[in-house]
MARVO-102204 format. One record per residue (C-alpha): residue number from 1; x, y, z. Coordinates in Angstrom, 2 decimals. Example, Ala and Ser with C-alpha at 12.3 -4.5 7.8 and 13.67 -1.06 7.14 Angstrom:
<recs>
+------+---------+---------+---------+
| resi |      c1 |      c2 |      c3 |
+------+---------+---------+---------+
|    1 |   12.30 |   -4.50 |    7.80 |
|    2 |   13.67 |   -1.06 |    7.14 |
+------+---------+---------+---------+
</recs>
This chain:
<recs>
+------+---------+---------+---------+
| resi |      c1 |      c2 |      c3 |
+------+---------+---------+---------+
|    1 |  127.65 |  123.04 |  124.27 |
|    2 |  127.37 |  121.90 |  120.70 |
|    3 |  130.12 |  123.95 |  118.50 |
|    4 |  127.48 |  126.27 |  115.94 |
|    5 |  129.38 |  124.96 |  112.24 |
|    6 |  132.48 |  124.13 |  113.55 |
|    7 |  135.17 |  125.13 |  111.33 |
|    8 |  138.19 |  122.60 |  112.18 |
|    9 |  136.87 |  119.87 |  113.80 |
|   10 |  140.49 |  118.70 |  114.50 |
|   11 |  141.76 |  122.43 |  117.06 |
|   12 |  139.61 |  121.26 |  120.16 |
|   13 |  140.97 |  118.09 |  119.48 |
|   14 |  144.58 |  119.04 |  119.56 |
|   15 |  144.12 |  120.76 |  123.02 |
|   16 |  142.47 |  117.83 |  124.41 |
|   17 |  145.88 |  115.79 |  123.03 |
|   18 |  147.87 |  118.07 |  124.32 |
|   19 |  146.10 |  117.92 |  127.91 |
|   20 |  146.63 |  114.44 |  128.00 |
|   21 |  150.41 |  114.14 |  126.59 |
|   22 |  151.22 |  116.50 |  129.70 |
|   23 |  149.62 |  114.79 |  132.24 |
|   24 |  151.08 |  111.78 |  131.21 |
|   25 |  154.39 |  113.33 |  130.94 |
|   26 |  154.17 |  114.38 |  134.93 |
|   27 |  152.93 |  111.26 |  135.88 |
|   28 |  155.90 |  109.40 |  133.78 |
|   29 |  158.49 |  111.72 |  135.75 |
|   30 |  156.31 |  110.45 |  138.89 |
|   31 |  156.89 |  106.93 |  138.16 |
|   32 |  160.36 |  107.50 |  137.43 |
|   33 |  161.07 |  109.12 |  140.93 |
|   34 |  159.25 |  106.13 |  142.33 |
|   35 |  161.46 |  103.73 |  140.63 |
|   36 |  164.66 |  105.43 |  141.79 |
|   37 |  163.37 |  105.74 |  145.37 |
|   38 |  161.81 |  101.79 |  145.75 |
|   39 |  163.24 |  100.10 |  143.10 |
|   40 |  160.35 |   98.59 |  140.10 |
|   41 |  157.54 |   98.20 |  142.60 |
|   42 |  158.50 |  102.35 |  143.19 |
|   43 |  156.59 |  102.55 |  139.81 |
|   44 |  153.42 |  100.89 |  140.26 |
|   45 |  152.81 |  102.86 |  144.26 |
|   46 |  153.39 |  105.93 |  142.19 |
|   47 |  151.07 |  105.31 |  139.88 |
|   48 |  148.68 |  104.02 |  142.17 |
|   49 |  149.45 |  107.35 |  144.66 |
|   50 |  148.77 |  109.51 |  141.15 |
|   51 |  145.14 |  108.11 |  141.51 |
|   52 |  144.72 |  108.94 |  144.58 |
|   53 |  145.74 |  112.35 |  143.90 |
|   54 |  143.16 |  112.96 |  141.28 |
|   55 |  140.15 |  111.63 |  143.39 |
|   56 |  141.91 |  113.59 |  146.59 |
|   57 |  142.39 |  116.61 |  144.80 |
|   58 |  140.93 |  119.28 |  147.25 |
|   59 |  137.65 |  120.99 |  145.64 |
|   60 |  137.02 |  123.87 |  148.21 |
|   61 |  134.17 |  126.19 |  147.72 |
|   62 |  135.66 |  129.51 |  146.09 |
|   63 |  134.22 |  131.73 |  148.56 |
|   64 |  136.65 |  131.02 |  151.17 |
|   65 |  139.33 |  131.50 |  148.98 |
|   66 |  137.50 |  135.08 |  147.95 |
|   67 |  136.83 |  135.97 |  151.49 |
|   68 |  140.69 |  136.13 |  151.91 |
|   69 |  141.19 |  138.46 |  149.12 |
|   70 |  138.33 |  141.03 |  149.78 |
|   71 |  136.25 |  139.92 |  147.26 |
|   72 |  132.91 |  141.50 |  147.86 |
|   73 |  129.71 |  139.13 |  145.88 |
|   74 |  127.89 |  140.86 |  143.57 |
|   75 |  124.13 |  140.93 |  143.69 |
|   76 |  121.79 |  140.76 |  140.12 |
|   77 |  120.19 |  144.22 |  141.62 |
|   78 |  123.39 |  145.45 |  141.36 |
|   79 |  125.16 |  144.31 |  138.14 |
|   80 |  121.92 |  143.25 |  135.87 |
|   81 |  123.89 |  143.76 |  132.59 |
|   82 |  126.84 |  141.39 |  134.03 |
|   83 |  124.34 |  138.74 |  135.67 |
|   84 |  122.29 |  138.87 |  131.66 |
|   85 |  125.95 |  138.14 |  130.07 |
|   86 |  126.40 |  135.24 |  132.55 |
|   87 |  123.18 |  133.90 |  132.75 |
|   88 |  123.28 |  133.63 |  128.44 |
|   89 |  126.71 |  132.62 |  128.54 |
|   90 |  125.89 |  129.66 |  131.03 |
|   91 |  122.65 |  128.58 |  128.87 |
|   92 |  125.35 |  128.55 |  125.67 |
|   93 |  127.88 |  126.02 |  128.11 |
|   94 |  124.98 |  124.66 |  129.28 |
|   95 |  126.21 |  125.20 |  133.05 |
|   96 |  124.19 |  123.60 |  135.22 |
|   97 |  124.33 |  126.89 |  137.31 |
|   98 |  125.19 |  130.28 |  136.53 |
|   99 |  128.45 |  131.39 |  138.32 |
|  100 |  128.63 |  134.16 |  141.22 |
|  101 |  130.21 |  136.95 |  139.84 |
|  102 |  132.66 |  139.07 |  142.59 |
|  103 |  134.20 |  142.41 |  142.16 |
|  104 |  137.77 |  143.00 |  143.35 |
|  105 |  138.45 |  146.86 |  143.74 |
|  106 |  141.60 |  146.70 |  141.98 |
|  107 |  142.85 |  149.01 |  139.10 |
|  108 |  144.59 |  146.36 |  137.16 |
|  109 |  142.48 |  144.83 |  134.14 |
|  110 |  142.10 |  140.89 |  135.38 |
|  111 |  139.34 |  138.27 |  135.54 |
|  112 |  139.17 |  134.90 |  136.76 |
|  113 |  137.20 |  131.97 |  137.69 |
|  114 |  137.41 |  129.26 |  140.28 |
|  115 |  135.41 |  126.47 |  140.94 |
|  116 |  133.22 |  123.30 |  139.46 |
|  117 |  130.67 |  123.78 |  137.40 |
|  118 |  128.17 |  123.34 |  140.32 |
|  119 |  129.86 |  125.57 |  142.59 |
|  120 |  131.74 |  128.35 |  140.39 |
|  121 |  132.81 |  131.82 |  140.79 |
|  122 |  133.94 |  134.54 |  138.62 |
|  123 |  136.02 |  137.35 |  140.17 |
|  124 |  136.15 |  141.11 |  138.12 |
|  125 |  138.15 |  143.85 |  138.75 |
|  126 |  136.96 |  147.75 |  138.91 |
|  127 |  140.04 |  148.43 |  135.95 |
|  128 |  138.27 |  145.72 |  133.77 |
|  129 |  134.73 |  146.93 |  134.26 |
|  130 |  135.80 |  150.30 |  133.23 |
|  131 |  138.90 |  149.70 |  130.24 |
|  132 |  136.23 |  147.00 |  128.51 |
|  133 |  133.18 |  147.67 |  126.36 |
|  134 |  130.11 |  145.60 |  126.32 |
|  135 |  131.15 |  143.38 |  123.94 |
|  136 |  134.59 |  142.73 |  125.12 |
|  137 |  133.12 |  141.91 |  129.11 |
|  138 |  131.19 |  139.62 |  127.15 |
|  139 |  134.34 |  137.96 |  125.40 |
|  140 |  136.54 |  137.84 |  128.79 |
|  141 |  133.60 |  136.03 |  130.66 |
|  142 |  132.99 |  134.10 |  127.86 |
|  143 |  136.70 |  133.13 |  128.24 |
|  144 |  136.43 |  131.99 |  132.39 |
|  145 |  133.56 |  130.66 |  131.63 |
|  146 |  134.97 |  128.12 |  129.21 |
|  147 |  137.33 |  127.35 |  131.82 |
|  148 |  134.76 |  126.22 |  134.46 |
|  149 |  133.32 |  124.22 |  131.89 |
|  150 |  136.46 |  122.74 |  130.58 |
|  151 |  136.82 |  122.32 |  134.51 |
|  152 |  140.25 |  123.29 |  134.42 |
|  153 |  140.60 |  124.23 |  138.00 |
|  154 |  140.21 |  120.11 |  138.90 |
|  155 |  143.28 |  119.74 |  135.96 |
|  156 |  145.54 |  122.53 |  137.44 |
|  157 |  145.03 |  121.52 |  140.99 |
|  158 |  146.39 |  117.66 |  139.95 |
|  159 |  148.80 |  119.37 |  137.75 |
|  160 |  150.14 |  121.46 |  141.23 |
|  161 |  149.76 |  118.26 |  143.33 |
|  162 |  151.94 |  116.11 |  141.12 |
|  163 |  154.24 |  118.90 |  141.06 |
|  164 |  154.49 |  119.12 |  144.83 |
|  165 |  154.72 |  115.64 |  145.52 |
|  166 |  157.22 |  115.40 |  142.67 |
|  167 |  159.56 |  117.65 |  144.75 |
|  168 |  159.17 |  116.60 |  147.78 |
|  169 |  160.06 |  113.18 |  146.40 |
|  170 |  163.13 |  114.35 |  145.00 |
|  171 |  164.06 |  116.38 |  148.12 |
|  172 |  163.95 |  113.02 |  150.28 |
|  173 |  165.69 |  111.35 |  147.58 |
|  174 |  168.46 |  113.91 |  148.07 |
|  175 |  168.21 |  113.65 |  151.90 |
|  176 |  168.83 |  109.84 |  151.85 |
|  177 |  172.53 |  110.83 |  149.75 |
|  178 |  173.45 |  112.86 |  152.16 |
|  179 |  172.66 |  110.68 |  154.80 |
|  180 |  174.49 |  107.53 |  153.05 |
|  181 |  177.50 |  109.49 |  152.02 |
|  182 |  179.83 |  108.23 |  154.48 |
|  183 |  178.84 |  105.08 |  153.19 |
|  184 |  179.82 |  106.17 |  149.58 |
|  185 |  182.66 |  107.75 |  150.99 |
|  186 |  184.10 |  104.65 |  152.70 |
|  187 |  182.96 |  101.83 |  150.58 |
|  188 |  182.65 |  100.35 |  146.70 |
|  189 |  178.65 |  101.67 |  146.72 |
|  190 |  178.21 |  104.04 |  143.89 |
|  191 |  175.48 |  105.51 |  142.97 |
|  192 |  174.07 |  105.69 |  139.33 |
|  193 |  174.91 |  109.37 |  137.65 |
|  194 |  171.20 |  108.61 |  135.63 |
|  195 |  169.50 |  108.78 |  139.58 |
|  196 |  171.21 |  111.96 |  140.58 |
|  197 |  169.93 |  113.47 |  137.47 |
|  198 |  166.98 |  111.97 |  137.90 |
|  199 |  166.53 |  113.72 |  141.24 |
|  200 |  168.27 |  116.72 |  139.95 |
|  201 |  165.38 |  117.63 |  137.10 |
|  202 |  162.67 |  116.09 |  138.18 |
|  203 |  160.89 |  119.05 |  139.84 |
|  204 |  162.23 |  121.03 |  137.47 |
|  205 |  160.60 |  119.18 |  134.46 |
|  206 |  157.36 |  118.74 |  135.91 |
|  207 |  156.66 |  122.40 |  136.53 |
|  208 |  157.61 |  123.26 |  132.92 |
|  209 |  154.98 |  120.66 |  132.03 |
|  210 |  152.53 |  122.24 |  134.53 |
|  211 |  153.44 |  125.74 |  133.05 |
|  212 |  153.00 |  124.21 |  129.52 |
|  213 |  149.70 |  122.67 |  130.52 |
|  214 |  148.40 |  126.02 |  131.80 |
|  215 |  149.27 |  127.32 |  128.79 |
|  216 |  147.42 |  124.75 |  126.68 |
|  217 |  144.20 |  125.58 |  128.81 |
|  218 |  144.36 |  129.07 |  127.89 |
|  219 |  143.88 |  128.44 |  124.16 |
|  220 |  141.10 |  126.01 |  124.97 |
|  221 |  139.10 |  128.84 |  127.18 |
|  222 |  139.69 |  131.02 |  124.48 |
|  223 |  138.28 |  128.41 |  121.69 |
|  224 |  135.54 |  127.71 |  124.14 |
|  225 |  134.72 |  131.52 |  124.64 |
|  226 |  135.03 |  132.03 |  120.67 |
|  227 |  132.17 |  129.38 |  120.24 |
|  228 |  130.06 |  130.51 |  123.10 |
|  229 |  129.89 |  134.33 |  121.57 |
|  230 |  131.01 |  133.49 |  118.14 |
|  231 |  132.77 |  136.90 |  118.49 |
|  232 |  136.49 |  135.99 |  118.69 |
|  233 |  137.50 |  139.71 |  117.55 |
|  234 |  136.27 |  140.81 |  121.08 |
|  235 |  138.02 |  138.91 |  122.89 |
|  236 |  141.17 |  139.53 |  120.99 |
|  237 |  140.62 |  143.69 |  121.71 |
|  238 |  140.12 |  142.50 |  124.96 |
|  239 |  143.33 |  140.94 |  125.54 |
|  240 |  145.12 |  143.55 |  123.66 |
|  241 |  144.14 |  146.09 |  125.91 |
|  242 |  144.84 |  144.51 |  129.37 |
|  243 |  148.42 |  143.62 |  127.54 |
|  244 |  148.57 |  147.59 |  126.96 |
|  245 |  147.54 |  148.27 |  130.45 |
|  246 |  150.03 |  146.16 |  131.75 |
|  247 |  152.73 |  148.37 |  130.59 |
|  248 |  154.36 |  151.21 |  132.45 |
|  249 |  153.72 |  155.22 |  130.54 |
|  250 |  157.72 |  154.65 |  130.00 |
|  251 |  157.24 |  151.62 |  128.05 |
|  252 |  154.46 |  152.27 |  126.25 |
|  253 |  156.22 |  155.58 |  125.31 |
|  254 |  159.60 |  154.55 |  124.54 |
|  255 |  159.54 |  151.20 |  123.94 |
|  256 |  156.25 |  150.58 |  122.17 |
|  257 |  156.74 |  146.99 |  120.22 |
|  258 |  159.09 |  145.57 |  123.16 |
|  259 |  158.88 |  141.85 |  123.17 |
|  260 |  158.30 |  140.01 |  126.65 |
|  261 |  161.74 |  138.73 |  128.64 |
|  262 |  160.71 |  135.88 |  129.82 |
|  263 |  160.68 |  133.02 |  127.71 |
|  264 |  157.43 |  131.28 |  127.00 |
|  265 |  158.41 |  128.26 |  128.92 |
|  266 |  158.64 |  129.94 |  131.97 |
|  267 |  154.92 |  131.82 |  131.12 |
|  268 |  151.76 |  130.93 |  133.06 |
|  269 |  149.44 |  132.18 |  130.07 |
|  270 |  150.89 |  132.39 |  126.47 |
|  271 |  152.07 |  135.22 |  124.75 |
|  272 |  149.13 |  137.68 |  123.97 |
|  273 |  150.42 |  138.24 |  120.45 |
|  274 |  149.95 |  134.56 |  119.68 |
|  275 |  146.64 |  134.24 |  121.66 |
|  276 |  145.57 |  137.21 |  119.71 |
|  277 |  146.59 |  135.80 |  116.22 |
|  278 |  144.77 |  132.59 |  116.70 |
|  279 |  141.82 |  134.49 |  117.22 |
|  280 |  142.20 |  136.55 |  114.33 |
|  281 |  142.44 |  133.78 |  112.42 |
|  282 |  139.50 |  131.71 |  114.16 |
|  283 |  137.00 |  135.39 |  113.41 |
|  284 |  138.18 |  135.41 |  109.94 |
|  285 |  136.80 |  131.15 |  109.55 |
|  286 |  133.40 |  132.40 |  111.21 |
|  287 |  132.77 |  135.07 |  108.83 |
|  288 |  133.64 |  133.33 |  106.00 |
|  289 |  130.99 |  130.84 |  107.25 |
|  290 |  128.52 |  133.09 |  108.79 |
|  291 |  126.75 |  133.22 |  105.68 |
|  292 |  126.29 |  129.34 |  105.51 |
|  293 |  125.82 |  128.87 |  109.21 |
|  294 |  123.53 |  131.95 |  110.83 |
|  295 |  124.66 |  130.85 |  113.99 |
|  296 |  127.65 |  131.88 |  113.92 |
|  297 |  126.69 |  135.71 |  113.93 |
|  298 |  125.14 |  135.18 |  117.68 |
|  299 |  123.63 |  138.05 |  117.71 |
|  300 |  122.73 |  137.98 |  121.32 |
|  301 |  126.04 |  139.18 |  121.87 |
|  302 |  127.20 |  140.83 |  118.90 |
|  303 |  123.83 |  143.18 |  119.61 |
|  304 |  123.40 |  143.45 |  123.19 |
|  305 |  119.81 |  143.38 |  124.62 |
|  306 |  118.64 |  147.64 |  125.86 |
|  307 |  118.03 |  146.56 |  129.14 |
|  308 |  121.30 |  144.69 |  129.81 |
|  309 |  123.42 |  147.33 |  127.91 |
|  310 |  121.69 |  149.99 |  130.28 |
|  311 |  122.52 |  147.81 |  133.31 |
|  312 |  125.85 |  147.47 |  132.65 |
|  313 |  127.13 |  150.88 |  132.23 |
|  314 |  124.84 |  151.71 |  135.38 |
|  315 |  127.29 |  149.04 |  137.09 |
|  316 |  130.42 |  150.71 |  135.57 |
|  317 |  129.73 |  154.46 |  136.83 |
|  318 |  128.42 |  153.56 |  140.09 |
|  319 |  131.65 |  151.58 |  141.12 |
+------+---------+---------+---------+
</recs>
């Protein structure tokens, strides 16, 4: 996918930077664990067991992942107007096959992908087909999409791995003290305060990098989907309304501007104020470029084809 005029040649960039500084980060806190466990050559086995881990790293086929969670497979006859979005939106990513698309009978607004980009799925829910409008569906798709092509499920299942193993490394580390503490007890052995730390924070370190890293990949689907529609203002309603769905009637009543709780360390996806911002900001760069680059209007999806707009509300009334 070539980016149409890209504005700041240096934001995808950044992400990608980002990507890396965490991974390394995880594997650093890997090495360290190995080190306090085996001594120096602890560092190079854990290293070497981090490669392993990313050619290991299990790649199942989504659909017996789906079948579990009564996910039914949508047919084109079915959903034409969904299966146009995705087959356009896969040309634009230049997918080397267009994703099955799944519908989950749930009222909640949600989407999400699994998969490599050979073997990829895309799971909707009955509250998103009906809360969104054309262009919006568009936008959210656009947004999994760019996640199957940024093939973020490979880099979240190391991330998860690495966090795993990190724990269960630290857990046997904290089995062996306990099992030499008579000897610590009894004798002039001590045992460096920097290990027990060490073993202490690991786990908890690396999942704030995974968290941070899942993050990260959320504003790179959301560049990705930006340049696949070149509509970032849809997917920005889009996100604003599943954030207002996600509210109780009390809270959207009383409590109208309440901030989130939990602080964005501990947060899976990043605030939607911030993702929303950033895409604000990213629509207002394309328009003041659209003029100098037409391809920026993409006008497949700011004007949606009759027979694929027809198709898709077909799809929303008859669920």
């Amino acid at each position: 996918m070539k980016d149409p005029c890209q504005t700041n040649p240096f934001r995808r960039l950044r992400n990608v930077v980002q990507t890396v500084l965490i991974l390394v980060g995880m594997l650093a806190i890997f090495g360290l664990l190995g080190w306090v466990l085996l001594g120096k050559g602890g560092i190079l086995w854990s290293l070497m067991f981090g490669v392993v881990l990313m050619i290991a790293t299990p790649r199942l086929p989504p659909r017996l992942f789906l079948q579990r969670q009564e996910a039914r497979l949508l047919h084109p006859e079915e959903a034409e107007g969904l299966f146009g979005i995705a087959r356009e939106l896969s040309r634009q990513a230049e997918l080397p096959k267009v994703p099955a698309l799944y519908f989950l009978g749930s009222e909640v607004m949600n989407a999400f992908s699994m998969g490599r980009r050979e073997d990829a799925a895309i799971v909707v829910t009955d509250g998103l087909i009906r809360g969104l409008d054309w262009r919006e569906m568009a936008a959210v798709l656009a947004h999994e999409i760019g996640h199957i092509r940024n093939n973020d499920l490979f880099i979240h299942s190391l991330a998860d791995a690495m966090t795993r193993v990190t724990g269960l490394l630290a857990t046997l580390g904290n089995i062996l003290i306990l099992l030499y503490l008579p000897m610590l007890l009894f004798s002039d052995l001590r045992i460096s305060p920097v290990v027990l730390l060490v073993l202490l924070l690991a786990p908890t370190l690396s999942s704030l990098l995974q968290l941070a890293l899942s993050r990260t990949r959320e504003f790179e689907a959301d560049l990705t989907a930006s340049y696949l529609t070149g509509d970032p203002r849809s997917l920005a309603a889009a996100l604003a309304k599943m954030e207002h769905q996600g509210r109780s009637i009390w809270e959207t009543l009383f409590r109208p501007r309440r901030k989130t709780l939990t602080p964005s360390v501990l947060r899976t996806h990043p605030h939607t104020e911030k993702r929303v911002k950033r895409l604000l900001e990213l629509a207002a760069e394309f328009e003041s470029r659209s003029q100098d680059c037409p391809e920026m209007t993409a006008g497949w999806f700011r004007n949606p084809p009759g027979e694929v707009e027809r198709h898709r509300h077909w799809l929303k009334s008859w669920l």
